[in-house]
N, C-alpha and C positions, 0 to 999 in steps of 0.2 A: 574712271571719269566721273560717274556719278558723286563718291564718296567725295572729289577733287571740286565739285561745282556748290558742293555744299559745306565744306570744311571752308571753302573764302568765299561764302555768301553769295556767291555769283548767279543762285538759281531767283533769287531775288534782281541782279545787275541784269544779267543775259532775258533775251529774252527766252520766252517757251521755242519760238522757233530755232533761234541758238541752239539751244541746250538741249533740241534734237535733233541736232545735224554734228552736233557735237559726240553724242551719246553713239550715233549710228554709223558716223566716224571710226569710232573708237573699238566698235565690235569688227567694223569690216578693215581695218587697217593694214591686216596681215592676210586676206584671204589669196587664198591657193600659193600658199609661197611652197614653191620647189624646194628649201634648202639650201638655195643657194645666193650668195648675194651678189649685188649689182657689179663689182669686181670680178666677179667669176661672169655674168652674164654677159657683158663687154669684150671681155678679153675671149672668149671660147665664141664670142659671136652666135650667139643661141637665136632661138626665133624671136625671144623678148626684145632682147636689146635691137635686132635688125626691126623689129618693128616699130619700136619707140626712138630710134635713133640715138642710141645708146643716152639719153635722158630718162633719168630715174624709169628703167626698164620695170624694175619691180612694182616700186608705189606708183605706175600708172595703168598696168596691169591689175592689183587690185585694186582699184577705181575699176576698170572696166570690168568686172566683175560683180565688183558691189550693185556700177548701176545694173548690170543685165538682171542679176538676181530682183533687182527692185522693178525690173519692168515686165516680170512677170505678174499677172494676174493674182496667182494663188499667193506667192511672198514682196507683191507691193504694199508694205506698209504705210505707204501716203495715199493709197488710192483716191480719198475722200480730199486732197488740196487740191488747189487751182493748179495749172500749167504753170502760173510765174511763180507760184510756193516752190514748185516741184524743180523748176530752172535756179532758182536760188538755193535750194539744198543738192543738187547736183552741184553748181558750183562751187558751194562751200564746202564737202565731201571732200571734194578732189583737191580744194588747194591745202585742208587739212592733213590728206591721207600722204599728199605730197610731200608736205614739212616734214613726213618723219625721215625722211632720205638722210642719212645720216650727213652725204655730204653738205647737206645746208646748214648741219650743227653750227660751226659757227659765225657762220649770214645770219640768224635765225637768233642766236643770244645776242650777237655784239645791235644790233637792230634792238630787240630790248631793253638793253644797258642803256642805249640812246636815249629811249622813251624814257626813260627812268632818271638820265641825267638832265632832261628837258622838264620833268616833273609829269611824272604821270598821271592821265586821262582819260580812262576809261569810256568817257564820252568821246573821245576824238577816234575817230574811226581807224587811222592804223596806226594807232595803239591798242584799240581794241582787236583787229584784225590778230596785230604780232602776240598779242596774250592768249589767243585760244591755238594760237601754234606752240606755242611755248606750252600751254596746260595739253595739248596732244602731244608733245615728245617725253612729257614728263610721264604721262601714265604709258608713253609705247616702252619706255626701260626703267620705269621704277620698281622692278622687282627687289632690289636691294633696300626697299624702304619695306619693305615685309620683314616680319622674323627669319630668321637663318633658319629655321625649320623649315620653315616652308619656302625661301626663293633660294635655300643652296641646292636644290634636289632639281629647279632651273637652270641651275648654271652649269648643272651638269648636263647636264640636254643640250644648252647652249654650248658650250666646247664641245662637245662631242659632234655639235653639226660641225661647227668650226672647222675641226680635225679632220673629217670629212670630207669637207672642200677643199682643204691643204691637198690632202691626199690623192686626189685627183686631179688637182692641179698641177703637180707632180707628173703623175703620170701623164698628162698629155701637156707638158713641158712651158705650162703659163705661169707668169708673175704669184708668188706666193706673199700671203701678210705676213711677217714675224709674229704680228699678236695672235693666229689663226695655224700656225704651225706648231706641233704635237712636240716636235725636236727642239723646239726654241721659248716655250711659254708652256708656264703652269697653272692652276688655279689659281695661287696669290698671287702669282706676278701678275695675271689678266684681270682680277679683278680690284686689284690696288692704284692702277694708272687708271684704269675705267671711272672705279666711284672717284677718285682725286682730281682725278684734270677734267671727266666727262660731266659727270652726277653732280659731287658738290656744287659745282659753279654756277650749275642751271640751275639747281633747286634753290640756289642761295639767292640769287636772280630774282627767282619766282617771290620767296620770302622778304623777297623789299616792297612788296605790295601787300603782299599775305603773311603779317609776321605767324601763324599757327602754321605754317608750311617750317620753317623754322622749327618752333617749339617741337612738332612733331616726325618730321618728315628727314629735313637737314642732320637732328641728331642722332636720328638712328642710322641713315650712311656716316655717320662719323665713327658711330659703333660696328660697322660693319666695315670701315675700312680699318679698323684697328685690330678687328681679328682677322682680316685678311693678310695685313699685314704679319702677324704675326705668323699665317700659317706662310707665307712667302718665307719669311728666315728660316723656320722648320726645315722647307724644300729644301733650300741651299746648302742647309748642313746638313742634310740627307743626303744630297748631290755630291758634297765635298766627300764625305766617309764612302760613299759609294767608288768614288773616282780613285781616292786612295787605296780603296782596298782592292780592285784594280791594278793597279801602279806596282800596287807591293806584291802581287802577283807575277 
């Protein structure tokens, strides 16, 4: 986030208040995540979802986390603002931490594209609102905008929670994703529909405001979906000689 509020000048646009409600956002985003996601929380009926009534059980839980932790004495980092500072960055936490619900992905761009075909305004307030959601979803899954050194060694953490929750799903006989299924998707098949239909689109989005989002960000999922793909064909004709040799058995 940090890197993202200053590659599009934005520490200059946003205010200081923004840019840390933004920043403290972005650290508490994920806090105490089980593992598993809102799909599995609904469907298995867990304490999350019966709490939240099955509405972004996850991203409202941590909110409620982040503030508890902030209203601790020893880890309030505001302690020194007013009450209405502190009512304003609670509320902005939370509708930031909420955005990243995946199912709001495309509420959440096509909302942007609008602002974008209206001419965008920075000044006008939800247009500003929908771009600091938009710059929270982009830093919650831009891993793939890092070197493959460092965010392939993520996705493998990520499939493997993935597979996990299949797997258990299974076992106690709930709705499974194909994307999230160990028997039905492999590393390039998950990460080539992900950066293509998920990643490009946003970041491209984002890059009509920010052309160095573009320059920087936009080309290197294009080079990371190009060796994904590539290792996707691999699979296949691994799969295929595999199946044959098989067959011919």
């Amino acid at each position: 986030m940090y890197g993202m509020l200053y590659l599009c000048g934005l520490n200059e646009s946003l205010t200081k208040e923004e840019q840390g409600i933004l920043l403290t956002a972005a650290v508490c985003h994920d806090l105490d995540h089980p593992g598993y996601n809102n799909s599995y929380q609904i469907n298995a009926r867990t304490e999350l979802a019966i709490r939240y009534n099955d509405i972004s059980p996850l991203e409202n839980h941590h909110c409620a986390v982040a503030i508890s932790i902030l209203s601790h004495p020893q880890t309030n980092i505001f302690a020194n603002v007013s009450p209405d500072v502190i009512r304003r960055i609670r509320q902005g936490m939370t509708g930031l931490i909420l955005a990243t619900d995946m199912a709001r992905h495309g509420e959440i761009l096509e909302t942007m594209k609008r602002h974008l075909e209206e001419g965008f305004n920075i000044e006008k307030k939800e247009h500003r609102e929908t771009l600091k959601m938009v710059l929270m979803k982009c830093c919650d899954i831009s891993n793939e905008v890092r070197p493959m050194s460092v965010s392939e060694p993520w996705v493998d953490c990520l499939l493997e929670e993935y597979f996990n929750q299949s797997d258990r799903e299974k076992e106690e006989g709930l709705p499974v994703a194909p994307f999230m299924d160990r028997e039905k998707v492999t590393k390039g098949s998950a990460q080539t529909g992900f950066i293509k239909f998920v990643l490009i689109p946003m970041f491209q989005t984002l890059g009509k405001v920010f052309p160095i989002i573009d320059d920087l960000m936009v080309t290197q999922l294009k080079a990371a979906l190009e060796r994904y793909e590539k290792l996707e064909k691999e699979e296949e004709e691994k799969r295929k000689r595999t199946k044959n040799l098989i067959e011919a058995d």
